[in-house]
C-alpha positions as CSV (number, residue, x, y, z in Angstrom):
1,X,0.0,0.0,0.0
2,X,3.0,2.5,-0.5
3,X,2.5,5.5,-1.8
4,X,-1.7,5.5,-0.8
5,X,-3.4,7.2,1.7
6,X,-5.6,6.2,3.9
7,X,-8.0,7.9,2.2
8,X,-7.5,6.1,-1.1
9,X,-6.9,2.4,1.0
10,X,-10.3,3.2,2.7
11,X,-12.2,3.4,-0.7
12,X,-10.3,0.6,-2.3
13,X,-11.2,-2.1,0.5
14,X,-14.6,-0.7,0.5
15,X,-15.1,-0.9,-3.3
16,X,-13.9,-4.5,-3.1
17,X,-16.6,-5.1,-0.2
18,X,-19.3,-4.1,-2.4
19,X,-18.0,-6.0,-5.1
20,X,-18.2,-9.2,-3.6
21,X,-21.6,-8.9,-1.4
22,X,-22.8,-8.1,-5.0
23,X,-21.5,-11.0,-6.4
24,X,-22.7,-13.1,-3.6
25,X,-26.2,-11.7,-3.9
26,X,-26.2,-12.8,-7.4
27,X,-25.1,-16.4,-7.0
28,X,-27.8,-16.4,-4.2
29,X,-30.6,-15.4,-6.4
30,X,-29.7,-17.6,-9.0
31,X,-29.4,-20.5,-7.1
32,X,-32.7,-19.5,-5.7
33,X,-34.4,-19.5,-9.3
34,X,-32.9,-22.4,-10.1
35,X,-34.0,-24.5,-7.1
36,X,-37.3,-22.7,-7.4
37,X,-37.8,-23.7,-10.8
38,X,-36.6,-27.5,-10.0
39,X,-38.9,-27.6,-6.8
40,X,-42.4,-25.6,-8.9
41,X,-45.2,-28.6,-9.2
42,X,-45.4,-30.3,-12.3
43,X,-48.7,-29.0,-14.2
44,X,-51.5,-31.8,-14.0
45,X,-52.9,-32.5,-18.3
46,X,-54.7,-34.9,-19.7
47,X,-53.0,-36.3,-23.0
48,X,-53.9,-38.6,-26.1
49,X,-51.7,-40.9,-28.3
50,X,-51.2,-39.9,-31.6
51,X,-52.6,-43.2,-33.7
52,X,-52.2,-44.6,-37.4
53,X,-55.8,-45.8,-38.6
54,X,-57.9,-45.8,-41.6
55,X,-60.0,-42.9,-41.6
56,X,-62.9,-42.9,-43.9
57,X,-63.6,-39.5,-45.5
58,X,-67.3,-38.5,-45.9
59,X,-68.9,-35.3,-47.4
60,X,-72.0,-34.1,-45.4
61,X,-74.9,-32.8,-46.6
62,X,-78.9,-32.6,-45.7
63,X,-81.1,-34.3,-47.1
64,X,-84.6,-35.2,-47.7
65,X,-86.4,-38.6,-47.8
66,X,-88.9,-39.3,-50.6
67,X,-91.4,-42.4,-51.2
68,X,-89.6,-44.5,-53.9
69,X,-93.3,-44.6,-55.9
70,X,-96.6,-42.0,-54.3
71,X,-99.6,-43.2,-56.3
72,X,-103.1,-41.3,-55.8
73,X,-105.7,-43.7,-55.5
74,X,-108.9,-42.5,-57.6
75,X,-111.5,-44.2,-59.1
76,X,-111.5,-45.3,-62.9
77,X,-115.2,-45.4,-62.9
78,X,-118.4,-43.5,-61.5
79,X,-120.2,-45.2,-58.8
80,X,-121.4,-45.7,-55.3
81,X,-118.7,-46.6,-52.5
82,X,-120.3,-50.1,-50.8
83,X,-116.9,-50.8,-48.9
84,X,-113.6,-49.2,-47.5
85,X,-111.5,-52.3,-47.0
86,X,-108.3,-50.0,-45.7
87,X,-107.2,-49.2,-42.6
88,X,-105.3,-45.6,-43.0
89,X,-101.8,-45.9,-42.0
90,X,-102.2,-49.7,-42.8
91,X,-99.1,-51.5,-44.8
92,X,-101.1,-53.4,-48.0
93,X,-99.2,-55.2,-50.6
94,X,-99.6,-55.4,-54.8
95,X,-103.3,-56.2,-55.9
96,X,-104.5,-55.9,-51.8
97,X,-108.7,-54.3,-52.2
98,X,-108.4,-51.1,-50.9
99,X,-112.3,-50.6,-51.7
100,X,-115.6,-51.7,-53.7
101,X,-117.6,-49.3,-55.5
102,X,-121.1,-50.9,-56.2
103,X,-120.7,-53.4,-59.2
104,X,-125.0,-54.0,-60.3
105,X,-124.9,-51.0,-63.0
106,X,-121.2,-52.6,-64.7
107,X,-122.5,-56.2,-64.0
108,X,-125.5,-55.8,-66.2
109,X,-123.8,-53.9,-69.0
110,X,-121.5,-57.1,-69.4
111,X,-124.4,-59.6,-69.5
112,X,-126.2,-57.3,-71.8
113,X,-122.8,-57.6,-73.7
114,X,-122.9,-61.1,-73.4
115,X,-126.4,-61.6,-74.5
116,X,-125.4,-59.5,-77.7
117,X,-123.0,-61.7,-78.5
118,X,-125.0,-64.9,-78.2
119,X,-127.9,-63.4,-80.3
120,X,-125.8,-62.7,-83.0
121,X,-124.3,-65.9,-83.2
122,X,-127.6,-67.3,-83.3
123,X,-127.7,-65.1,-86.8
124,X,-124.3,-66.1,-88.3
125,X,-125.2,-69.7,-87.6
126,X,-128.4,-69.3,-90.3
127,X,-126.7,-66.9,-91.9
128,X,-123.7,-69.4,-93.0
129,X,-126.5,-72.2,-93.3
130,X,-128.6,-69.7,-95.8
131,X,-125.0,-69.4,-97.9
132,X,-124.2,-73.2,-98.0
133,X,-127.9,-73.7,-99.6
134,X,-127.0,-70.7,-102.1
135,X,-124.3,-72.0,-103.3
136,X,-125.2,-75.4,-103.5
137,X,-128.4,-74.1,-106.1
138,X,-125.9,-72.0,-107.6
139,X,-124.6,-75.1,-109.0
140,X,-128.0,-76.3,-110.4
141,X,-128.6,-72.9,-111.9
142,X,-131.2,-72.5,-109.7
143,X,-129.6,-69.4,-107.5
144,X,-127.5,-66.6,-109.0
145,X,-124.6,-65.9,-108.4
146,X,-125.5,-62.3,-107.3
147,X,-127.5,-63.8,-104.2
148,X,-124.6,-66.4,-102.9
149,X,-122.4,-63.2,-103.0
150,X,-124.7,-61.2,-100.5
151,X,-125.3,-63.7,-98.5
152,X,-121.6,-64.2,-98.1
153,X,-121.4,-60.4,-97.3
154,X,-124.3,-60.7,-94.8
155,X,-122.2,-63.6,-93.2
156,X,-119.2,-61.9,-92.7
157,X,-120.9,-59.1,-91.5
158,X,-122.7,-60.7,-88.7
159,X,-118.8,-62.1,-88.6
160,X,-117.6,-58.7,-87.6
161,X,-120.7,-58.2,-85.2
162,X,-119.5,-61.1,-83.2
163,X,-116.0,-59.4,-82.9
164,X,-117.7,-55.9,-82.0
165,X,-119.8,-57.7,-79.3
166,X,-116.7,-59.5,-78.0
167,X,-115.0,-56.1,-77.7
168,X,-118.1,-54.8,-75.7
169,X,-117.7,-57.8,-73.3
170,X,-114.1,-57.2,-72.6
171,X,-115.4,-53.5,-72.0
172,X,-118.0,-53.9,-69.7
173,X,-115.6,-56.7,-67.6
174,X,-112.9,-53.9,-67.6
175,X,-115.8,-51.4,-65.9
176,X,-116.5,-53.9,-63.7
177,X,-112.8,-54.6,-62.7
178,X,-112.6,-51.2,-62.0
179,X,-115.8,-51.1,-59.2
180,X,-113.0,-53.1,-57.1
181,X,-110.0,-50.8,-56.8
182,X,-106.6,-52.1,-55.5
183,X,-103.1,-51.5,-55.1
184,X,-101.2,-50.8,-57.8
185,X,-97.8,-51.3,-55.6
186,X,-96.8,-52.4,-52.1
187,X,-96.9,-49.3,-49.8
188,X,-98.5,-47.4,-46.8
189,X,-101.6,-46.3,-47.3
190,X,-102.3,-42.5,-45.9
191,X,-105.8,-40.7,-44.7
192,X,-108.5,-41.7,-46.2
193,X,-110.3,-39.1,-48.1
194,X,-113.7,-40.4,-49.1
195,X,-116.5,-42.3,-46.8
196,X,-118.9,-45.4,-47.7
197,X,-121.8,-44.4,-49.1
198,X,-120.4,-41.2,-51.3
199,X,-120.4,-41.0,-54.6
200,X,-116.7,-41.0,-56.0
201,X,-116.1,-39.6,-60.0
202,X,-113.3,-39.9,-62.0
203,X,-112.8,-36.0,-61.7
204,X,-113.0,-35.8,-58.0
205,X,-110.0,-33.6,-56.9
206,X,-109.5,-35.6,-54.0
207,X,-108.2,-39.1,-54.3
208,X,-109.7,-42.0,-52.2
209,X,-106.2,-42.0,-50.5
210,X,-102.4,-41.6,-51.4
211,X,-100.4,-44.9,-51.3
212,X,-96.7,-44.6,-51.0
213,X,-93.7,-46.9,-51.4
214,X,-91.2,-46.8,-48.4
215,X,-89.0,-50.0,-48.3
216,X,-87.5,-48.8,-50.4
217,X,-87.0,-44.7,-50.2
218,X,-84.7,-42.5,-51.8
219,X,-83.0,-39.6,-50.4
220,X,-82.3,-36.1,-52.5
221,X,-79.0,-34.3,-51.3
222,X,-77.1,-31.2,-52.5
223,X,-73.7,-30.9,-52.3
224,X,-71.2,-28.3,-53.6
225,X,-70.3,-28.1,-57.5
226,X,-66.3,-28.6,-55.8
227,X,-67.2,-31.7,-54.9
228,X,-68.8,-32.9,-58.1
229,X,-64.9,-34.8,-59.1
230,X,-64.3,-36.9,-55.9
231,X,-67.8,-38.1,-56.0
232,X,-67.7,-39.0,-60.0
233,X,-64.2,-40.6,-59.2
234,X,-65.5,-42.3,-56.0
235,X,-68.3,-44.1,-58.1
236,X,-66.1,-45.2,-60.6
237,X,-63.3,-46.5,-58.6
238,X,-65.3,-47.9,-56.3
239,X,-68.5,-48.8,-58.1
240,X,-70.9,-48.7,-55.3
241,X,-70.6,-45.2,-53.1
242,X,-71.8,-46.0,-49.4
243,X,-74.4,-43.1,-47.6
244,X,-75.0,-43.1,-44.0
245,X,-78.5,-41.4,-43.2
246,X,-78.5,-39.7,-39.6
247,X,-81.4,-38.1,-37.5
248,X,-81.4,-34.0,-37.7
249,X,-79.2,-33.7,-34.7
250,X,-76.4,-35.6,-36.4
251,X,-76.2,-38.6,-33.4
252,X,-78.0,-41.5,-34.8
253,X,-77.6,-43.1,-37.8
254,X,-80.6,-44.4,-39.4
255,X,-80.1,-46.4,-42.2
256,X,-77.2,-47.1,-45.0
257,X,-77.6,-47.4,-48.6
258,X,-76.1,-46.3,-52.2
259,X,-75.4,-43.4,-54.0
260,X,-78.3,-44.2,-56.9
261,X,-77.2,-41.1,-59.0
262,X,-75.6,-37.6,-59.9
263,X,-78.5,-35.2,-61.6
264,X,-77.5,-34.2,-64.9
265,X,-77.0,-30.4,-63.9
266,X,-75.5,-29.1,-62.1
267,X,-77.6,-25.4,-60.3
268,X,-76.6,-22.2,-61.4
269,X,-78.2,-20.5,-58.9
270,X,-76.6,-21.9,-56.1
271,X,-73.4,-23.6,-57.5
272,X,-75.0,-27.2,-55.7
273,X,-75.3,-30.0,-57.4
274,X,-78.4,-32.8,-57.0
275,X,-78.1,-36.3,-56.1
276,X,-80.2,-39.4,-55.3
277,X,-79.3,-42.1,-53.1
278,X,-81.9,-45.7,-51.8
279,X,-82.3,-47.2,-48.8
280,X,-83.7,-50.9,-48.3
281,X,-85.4,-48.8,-45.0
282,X,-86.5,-52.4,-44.3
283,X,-86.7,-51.1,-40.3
284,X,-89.1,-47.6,-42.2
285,X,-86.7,-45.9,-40.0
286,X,-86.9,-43.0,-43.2
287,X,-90.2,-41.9,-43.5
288,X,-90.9,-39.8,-46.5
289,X,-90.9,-36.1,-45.3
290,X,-88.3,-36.3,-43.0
291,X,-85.0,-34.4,-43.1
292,X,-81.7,-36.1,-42.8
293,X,-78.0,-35.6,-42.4
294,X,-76.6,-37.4,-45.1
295,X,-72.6,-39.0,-45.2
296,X,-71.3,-39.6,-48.6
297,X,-68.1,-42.2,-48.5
298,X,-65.8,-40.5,-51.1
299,X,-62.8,-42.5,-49.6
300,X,-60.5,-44.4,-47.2
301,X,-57.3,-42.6,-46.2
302,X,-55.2,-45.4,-45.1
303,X,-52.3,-45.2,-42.2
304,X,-53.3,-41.6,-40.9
305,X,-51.6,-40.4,-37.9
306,X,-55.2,-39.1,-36.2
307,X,-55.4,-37.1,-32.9
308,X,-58.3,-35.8,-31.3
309,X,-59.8,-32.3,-32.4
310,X,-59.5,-30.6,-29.1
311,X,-55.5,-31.5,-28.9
312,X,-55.5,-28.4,-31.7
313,X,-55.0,-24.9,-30.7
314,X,-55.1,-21.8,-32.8
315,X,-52.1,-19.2,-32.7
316,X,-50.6,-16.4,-34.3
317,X,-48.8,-18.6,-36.5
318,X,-51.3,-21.1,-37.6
319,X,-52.2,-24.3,-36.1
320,X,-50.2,-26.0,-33.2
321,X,-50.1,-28.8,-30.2
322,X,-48.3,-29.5,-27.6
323,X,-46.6,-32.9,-27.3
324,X,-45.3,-34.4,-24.2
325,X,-41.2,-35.2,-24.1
326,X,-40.2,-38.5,-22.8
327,X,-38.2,-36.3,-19.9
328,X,-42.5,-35.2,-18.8
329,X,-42.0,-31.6,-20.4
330,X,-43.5,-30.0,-23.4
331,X,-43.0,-29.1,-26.6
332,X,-44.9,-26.6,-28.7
333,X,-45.5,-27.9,-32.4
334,X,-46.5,-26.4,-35.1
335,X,-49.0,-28.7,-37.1
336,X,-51.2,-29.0,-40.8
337,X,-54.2,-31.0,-40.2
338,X,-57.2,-32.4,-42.5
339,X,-60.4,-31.9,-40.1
340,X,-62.5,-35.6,-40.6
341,X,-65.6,-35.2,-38.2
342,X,-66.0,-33.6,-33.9
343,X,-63.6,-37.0,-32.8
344,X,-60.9,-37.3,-35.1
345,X,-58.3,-34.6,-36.8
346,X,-55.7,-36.1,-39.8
347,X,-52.2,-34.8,-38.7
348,X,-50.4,-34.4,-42.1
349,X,-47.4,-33.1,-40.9
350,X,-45.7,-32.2,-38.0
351,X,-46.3,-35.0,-35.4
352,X,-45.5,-38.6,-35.8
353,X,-47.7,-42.0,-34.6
354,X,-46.7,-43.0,-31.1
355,X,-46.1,-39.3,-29.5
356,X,-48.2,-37.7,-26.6
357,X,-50.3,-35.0,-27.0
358,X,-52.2,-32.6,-24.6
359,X,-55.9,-33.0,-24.7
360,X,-57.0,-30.8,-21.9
361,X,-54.9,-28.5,-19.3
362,X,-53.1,-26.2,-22.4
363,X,-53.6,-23.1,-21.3
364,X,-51.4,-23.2,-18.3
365,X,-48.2,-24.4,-20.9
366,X,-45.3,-22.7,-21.6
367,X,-42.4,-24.2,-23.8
368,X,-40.2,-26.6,-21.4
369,X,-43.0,-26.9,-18.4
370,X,-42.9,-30.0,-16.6
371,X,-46.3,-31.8,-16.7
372,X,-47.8,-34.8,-14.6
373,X,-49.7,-36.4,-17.5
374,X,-52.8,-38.5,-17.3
375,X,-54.4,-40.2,-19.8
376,X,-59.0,-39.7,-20.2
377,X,-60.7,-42.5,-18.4
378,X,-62.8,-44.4,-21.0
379,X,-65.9,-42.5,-21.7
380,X,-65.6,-39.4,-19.9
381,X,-65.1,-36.6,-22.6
382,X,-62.0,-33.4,-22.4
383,X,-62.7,-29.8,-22.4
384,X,-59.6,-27.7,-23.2
């Protein structure tokens, strides 16, 4: 210390003083933070496996379910209803009676036909008995010629009468078919529209009832113009195109059947385009009427790495998860996805088959927290 004052010694020692409680303050907090940061609690999530599966690919659209066939039952002839033999709402097969209008007016216009027919053959029998005498004279020179020429005319004439009165016959059976109507097709009859003892016409505006196919129905969809391609493709590569029919709510399926056609334009007005699919509906769980959600099978994606939807979070930068180290911290990752329906997301890049991701507890996450993970208990559903 030669050559320094006191003064100067005084400051020196003190700077050095300050120098290392500053130092030692620092190590102390640091060592603080970093047992701090080892002793925090590891955050409690919930957490999914990434899985490879084949993942069907629908299209969704609503729908509406028509009767395959609707037939308006009405009377082919004039008459008095003598018998409703229907029970509305009632299931009937092909050719079942559905009801009876009163037969005595066609029943004696076909044996007035008939009795036509027999009295004229009564003619052509001495008609063609009067022409074999004629001609036999003829030969003697005893008839002319002239005479076995109009008897021959008479005899094809009452010839032709016989084929006139045959047509009446068939006629006046045909009315009285009618006077017992029945079911063109297999169906459910609806309400019925006309009482015994009425009069029905073939110009009533009301029909004795409406009679409509069911088993089975057809379903008319829309779908976008966009997706016109992948369905055309789907039908040809696959030949048969599977539809799933659900309720309105989208939670019970109702029935499955086959794409029956594309319409042959597409709507100009609303860029959609038409299409038909059938049901067997052997369980009439369609009923004509009703509105459906519709599920178009356009294809199988095969080997998907799948994840549920609510493991994907929105940020700044575009879609992202957060996966689970094997060391119990997480990792932030940025993901593309192909959305397939409310339980399964396609991961198309970004995450592999076999990794953990958070399902539920994200929101508490930072890059590099520790994490006690837990996986969902069968059934019970996770909220992010």
């Amino acid at each position: 210390m030669t050559g320094r004052s006191p003064r100067q010694v005084f400051f020196l020692v003190a700077g050095i003083a300050v120098a290392a409680v500053a130092v030692a303050i620092i190590f102390w907090r640091h060592g603080s933070s970093q047992a701090a940061q080892t002793a925090a609690p590891a955050i409690p999530v919930t957490t999914a496996e990434a899985t490879l599966r084949d993942v069907p690919i629908y299209y969704d659209a609503l729908g509406t379910v028509q009767a395959l066939n609707t037939v308006a039952i009405r009377a082919q002839v004039n008459g008095q209803i003598v018998s409703v033999d229907f029970r509305q709402g009632q299931e009937v097969k092909q050719g079942d009676v559905l009801a009876k209008i009163d037969p005595a007016p066609f029943k004696a216009a076909l044996d007035q036909a008939i009795a036509k027919k027999s009295e004229d053959e009564a003619t052509l029998v001495d008609a063609e008995k009067d022409l074999a005498r004629f001609k036999t004279l003829v030969i003697k020179d005893v008839e002319t010629q002239q005479n076995v020429d109009a008897q021959q005319a008479k005899v094809d004439l009452t010839k032709a009468t016989i084929d006139a009165d045959q047509a009446a016959i068939e006629a006046a059976q045909t009315q009285l078919n009618y006077a017992t109507i029945t079911a063109p097709i297999g169906g459910v009859v609806g309400f019925r529209q006309v009482d015994i003892g009425n009069i029905i016409h073939i110009t009533d505006a009301n029909p004795l009832t409406v009679l409509t196919q069911i088993k089975p129905c057809t379903v008319i969809f829309t779908l976008p113009q966009d997706d016109l391609g992948p369905v055309r493709e789907a039908m040809l590569q696959q030949g048969g195109v599977s539809v799933l029919a659900f309720d309105q709510n989208d939670k019970s399926q109702l029935a499955q059947g086959q794409l029956l056609l594309i319409n042959n334009q597409i709507d100009q007005t609303t860029s959609t385009i038409q299409l038909k699919a059938q049901f067997p509906n052997d369980d009439e769980r369609l009923w004509p009427g009703e509105f459906v959600r519709i599920r178009i099978l356009i294809t199988t994606r095969k080997d998907a790495v799948t994840i549920p939807p609510v493991a994907v979070q929105r940020g700044p930068n575009g879609l992202y998860i957060w996966v689970v180290k094997p060391d119990n911290t997480v990792d932030q990752r940025s993901i593309e996805t192909t959305p397939v329906n409310n339980d399964l997301t396609i991961v198309t890049k970004g995450i592999t088959a076999g990794e953990q991701v958070v399902v539920n507890g994200q929101y508490r996450l930072d890059a590099g927290s520790r994490v006690d993970a837990k996986t969902p208990a069968a059934g019970s559903p996770d909220k992010t």
